[in-house]
CHARMM internal coordinates of N, CA and C (Angstrom, degrees):
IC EDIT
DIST 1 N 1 CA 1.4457
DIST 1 CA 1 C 1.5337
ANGL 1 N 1 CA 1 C 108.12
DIST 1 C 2 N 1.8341
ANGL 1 CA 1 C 2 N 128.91
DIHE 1 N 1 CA 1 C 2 N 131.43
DIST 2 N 2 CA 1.1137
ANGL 1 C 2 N 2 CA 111.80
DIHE 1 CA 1 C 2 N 2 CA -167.29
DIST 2 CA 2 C 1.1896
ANGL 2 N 2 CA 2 C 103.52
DIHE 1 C 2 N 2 CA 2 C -87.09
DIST 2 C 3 N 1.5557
ANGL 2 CA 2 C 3 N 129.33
DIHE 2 N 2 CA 2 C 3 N 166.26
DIST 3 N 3 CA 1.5297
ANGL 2 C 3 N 3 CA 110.62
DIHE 2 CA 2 C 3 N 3 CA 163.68
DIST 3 CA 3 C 1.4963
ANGL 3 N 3 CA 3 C 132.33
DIHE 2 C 3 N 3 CA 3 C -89.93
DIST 3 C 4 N 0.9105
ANGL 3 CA 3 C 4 N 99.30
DIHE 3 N 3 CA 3 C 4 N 3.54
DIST 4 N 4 CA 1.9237
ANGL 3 C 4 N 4 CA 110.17
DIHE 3 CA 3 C 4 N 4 CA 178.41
DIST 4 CA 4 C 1.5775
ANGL 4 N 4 CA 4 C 100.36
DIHE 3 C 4 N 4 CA 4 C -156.47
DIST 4 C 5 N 0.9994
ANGL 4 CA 4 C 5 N 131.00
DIHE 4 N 4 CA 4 C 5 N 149.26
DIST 5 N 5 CA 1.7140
ANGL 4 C 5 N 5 CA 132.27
DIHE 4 CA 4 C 5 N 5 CA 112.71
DIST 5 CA 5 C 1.3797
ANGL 5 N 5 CA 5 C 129.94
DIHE 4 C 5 N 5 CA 5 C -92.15
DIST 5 C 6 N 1.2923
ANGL 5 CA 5 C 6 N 107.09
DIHE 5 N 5 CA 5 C 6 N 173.56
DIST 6 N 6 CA 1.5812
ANGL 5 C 6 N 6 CA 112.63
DIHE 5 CA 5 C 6 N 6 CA -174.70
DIST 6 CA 6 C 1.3526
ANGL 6 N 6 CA 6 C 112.92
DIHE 5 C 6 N 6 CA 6 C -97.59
DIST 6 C 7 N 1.3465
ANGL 6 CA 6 C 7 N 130.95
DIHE 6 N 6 CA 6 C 7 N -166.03
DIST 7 N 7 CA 1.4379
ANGL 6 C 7 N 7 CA 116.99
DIHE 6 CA 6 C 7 N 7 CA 134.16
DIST 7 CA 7 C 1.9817
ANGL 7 N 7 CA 7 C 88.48
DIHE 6 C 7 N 7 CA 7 C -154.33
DIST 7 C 8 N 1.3776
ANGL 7 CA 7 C 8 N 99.29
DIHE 7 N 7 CA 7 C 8 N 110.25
DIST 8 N 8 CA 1.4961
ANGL 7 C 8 N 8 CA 108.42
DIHE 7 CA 7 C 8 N 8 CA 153.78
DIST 8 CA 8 C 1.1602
ANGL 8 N 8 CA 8 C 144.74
DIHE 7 C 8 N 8 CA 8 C -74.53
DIST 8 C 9 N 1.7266
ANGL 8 CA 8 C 9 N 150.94
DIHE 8 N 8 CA 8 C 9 N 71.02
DIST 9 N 9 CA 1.0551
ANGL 8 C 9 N 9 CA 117.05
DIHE 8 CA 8 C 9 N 9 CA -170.33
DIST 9 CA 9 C 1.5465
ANGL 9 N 9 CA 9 C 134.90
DIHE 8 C 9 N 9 CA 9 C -80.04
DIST 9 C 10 N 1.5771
ANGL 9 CA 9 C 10 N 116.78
DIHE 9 N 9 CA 9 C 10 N 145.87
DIST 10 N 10 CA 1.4845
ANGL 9 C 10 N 10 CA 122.05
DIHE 9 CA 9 C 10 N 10 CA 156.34
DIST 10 CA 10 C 1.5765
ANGL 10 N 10 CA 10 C 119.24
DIHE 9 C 10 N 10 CA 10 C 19.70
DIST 10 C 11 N 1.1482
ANGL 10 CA 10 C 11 N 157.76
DIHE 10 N 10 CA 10 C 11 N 27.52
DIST 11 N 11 CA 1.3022
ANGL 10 C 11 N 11 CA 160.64
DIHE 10 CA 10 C 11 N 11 CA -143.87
DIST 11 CA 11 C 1.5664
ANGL 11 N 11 CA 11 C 97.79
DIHE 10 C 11 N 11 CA 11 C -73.10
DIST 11 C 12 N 1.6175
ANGL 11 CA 11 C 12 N 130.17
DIHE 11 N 11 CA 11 C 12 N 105.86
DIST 12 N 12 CA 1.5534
ANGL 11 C 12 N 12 CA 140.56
DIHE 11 CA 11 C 12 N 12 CA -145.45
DIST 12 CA 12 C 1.8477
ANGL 12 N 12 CA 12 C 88.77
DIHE 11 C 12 N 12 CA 12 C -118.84
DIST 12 C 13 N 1.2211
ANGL 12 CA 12 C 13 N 109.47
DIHE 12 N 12 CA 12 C 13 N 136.36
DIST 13 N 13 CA 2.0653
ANGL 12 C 13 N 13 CA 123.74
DIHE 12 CA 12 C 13 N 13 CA 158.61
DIST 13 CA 13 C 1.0985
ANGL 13 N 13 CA 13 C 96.31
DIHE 12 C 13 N 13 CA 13 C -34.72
DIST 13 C 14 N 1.1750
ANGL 13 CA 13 C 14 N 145.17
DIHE 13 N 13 CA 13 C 14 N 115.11
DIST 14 N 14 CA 1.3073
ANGL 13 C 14 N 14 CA 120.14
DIHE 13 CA 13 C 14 N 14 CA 139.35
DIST 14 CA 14 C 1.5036
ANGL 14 N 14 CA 14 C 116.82
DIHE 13 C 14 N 14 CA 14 C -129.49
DIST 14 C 15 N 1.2288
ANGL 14 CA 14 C 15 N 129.85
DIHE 14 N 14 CA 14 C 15 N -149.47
DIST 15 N 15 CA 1.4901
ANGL 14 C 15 N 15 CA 129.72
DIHE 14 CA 14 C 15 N 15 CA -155.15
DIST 15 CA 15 C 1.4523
ANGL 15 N 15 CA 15 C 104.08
DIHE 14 C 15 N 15 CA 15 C -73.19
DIST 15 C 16 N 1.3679
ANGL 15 CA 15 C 16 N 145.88
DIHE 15 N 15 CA 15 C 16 N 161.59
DIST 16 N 16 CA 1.4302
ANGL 15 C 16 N 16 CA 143.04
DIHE 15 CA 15 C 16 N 16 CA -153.66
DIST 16 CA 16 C 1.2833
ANGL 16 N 16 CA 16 C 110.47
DIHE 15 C 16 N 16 CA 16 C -149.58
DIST 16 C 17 N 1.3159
ANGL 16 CA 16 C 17 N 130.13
DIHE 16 N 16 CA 16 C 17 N 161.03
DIST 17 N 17 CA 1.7735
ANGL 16 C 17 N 17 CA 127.72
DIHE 16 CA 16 C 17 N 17 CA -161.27
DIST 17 CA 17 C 1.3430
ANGL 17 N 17 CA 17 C 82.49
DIHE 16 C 17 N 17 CA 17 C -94.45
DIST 17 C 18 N 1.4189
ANGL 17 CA 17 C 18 N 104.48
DIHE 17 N 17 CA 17 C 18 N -179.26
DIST 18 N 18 CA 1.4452
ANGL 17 C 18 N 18 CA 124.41
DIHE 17 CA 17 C 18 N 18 CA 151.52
DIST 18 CA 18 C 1.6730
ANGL 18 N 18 CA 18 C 119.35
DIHE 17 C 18 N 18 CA 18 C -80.22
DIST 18 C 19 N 1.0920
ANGL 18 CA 18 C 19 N 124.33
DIHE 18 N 18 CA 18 C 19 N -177.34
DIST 19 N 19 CA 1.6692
ANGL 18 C 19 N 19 CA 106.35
DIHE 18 CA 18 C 19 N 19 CA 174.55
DIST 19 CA 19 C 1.1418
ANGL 19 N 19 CA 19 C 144.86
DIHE 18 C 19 N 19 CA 19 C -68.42
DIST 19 C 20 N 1.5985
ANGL 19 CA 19 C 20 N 93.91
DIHE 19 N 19 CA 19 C 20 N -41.58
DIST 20 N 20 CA 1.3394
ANGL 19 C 20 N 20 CA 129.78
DIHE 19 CA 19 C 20 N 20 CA 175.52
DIST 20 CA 20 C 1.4110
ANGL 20 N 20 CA 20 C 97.97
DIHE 19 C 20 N 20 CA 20 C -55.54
DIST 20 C 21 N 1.4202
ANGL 20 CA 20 C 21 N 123.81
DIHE 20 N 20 CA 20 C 21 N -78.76
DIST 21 N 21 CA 1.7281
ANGL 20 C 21 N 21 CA 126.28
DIHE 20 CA 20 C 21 N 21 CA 172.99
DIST 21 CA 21 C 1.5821
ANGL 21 N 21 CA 21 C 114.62
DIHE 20 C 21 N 21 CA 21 C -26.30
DIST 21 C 22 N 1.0139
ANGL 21 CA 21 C 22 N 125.68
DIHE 21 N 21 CA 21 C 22 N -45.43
DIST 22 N 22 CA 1.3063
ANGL 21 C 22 N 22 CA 155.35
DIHE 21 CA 21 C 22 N 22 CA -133.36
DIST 22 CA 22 C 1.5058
ANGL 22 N 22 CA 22 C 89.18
DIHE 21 C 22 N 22 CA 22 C -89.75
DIST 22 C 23 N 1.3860
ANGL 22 CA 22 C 23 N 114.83
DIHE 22 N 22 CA 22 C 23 N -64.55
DIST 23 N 23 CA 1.5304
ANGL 22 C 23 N 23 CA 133.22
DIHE 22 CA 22 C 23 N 23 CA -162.18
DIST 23 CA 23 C 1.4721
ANGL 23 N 23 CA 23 C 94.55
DIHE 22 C 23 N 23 CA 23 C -68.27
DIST 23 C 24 N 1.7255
ANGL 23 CA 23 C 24 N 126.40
DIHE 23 N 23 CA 23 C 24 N -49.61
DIST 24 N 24 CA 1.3801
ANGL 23 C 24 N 24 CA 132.78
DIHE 23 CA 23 C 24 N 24 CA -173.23
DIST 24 CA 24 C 1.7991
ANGL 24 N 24 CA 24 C 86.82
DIHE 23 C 24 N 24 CA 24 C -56.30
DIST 24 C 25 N 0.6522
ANGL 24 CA 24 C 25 N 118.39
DIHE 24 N 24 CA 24 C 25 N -81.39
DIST 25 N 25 CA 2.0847
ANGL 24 C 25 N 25 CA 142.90
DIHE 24 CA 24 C 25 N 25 CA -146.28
DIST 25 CA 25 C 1.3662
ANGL 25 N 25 CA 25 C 101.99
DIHE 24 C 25 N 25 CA 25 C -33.61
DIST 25 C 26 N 1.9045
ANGL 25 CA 25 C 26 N 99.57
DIHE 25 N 25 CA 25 C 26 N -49.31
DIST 26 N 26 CA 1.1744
ANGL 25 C 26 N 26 CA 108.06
DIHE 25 CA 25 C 26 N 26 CA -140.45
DIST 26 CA 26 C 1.3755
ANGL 26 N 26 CA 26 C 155.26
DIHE 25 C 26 N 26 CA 26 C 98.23
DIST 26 C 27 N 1.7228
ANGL 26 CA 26 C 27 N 100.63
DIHE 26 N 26 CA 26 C 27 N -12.19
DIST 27 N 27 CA 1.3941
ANGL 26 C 27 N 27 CA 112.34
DIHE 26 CA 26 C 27 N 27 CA -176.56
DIST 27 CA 27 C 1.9056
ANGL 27 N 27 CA 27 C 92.55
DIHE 26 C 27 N 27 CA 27 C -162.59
DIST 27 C 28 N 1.0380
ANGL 27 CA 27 C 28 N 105.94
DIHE 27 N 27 CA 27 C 28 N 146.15
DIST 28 N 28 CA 1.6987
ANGL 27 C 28 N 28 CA 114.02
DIHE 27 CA 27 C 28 N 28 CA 171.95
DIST 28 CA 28 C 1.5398
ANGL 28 N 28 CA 28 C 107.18
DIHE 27 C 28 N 28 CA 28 C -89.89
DIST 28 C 29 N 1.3599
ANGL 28 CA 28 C 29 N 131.20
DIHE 28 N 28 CA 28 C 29 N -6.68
DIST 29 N 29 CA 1.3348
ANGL 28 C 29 N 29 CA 110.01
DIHE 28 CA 28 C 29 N 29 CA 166.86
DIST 29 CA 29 C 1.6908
ANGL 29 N 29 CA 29 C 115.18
DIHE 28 C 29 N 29 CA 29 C -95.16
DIST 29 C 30 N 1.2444
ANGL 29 CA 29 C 30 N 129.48
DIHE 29 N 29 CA 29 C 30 N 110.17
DIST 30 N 30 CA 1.4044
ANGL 29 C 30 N 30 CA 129.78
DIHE 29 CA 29 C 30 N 30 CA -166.11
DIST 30 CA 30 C 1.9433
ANGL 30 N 30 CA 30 C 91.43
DIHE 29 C 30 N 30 CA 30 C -55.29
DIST 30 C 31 N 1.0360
ANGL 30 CA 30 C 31 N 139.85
DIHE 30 N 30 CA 30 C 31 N -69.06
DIST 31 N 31 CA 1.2332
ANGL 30 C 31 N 31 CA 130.09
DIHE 30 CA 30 C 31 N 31 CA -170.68
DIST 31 CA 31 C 1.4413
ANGL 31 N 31 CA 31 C 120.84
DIHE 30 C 31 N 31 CA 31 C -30.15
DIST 31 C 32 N 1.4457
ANGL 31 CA 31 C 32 N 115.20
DIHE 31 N 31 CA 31 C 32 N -42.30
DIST 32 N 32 CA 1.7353
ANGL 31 C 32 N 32 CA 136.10
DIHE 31 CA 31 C 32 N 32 CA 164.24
DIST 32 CA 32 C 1.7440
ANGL 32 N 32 CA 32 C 95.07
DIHE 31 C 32 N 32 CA 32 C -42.91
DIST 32 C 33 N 1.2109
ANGL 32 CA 32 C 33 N 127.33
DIHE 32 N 32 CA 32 C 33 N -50.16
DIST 33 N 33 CA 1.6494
ANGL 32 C 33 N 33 CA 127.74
DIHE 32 CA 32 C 33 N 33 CA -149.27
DIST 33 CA 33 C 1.4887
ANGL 33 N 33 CA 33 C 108.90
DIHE 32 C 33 N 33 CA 33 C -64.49
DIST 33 C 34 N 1.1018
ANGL 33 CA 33 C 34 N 122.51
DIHE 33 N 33 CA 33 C 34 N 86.32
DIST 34 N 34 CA 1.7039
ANGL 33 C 34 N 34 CA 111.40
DIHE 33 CA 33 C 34 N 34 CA 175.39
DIST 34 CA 34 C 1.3252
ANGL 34 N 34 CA 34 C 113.43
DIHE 33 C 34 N 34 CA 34 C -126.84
DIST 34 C 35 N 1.3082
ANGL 34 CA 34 C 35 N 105.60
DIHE 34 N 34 CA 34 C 35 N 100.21
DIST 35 N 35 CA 1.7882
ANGL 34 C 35 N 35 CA 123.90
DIHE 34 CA 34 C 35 N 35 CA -161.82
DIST 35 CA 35 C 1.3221
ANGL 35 N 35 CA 35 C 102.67
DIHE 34 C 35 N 35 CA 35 C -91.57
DIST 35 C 36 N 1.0975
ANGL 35 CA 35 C 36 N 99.75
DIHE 35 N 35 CA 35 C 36 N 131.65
DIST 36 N 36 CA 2.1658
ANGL 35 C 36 N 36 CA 113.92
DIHE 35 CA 35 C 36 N 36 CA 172.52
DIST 36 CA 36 C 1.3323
ANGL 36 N 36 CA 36 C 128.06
DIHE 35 C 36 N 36 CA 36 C -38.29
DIST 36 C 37 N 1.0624
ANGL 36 CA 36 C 37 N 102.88
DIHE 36 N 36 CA 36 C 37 N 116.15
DIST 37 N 37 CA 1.6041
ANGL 36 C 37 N 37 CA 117.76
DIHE 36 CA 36 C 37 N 37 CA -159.03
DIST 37 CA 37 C 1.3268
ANGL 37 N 37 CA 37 C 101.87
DIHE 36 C 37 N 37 CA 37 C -105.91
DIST 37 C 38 N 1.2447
ANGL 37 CA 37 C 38 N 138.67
DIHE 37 N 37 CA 37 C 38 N 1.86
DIST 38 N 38 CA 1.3431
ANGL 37 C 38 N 38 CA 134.21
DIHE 37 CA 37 C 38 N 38 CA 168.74
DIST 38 CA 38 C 1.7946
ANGL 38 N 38 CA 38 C 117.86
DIHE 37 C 38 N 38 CA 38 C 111.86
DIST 38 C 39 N 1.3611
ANGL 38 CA 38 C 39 N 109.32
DIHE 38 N 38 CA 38 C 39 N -165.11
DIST 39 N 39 CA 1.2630
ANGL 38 C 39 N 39 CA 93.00
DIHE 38 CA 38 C 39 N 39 CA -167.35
DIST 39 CA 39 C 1.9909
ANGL 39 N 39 CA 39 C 117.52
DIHE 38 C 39 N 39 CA 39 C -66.98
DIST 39 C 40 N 1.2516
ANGL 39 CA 39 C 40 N 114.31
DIHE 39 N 39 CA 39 C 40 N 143.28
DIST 40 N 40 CA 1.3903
ANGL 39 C 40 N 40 CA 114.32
DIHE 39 CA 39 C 40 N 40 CA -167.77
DIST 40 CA 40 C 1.0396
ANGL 40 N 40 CA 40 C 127.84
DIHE 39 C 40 N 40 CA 40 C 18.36
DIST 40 C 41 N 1.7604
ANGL 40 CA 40 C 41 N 106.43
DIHE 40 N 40 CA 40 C 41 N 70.23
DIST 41 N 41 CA 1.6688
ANGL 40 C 41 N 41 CA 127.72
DIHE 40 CA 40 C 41 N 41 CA -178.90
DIST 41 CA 41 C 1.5036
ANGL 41 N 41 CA 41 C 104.35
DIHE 40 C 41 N 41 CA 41 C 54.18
DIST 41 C 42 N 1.2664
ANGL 41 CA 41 C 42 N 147.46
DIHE 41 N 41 CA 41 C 42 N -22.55
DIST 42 N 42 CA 1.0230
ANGL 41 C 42 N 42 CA 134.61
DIHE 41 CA 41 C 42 N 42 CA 148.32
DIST 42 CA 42 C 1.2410
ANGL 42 N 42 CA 42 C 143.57
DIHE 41 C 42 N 42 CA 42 C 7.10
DIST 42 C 43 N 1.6542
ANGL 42 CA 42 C 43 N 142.50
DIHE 42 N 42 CA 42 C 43 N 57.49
DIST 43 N 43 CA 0.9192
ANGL 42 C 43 N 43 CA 135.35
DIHE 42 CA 42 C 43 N 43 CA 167.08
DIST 43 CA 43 C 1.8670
ANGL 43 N 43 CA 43 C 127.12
DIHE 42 C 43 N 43 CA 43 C -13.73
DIST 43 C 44 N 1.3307
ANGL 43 CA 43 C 44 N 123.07
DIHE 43 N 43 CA 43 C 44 N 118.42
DIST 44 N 44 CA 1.3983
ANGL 43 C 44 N 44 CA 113.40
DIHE 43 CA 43 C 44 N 44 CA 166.64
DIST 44 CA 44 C 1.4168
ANGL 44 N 44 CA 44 C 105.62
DIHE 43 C 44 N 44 CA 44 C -126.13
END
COOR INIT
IC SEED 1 N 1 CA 1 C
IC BUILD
């Protein structure tokens, strides 16, 4: 019996920040960027 699986998806080139953005974000792929939106994804 295994004890976990994963699930990876496909991770594709795509368009890239500048540095400056990049350094703020955290990651150079803008699609990667998903900044905290508050309590349980919750828009306020």
């Amino acid at each position: 019996m295994p004890l976990a699986m994963s699930y990876v998806p496909w991770q594709f080139w795509g368009q890239t920040c500048d540095l400056e953005k990049a350094l703020q974000c955290g990651t150079i792929f803008p699609e990667l960027n998903k900044p905290f939106l508050g309590k349980r994804g919750v828009v306020r």
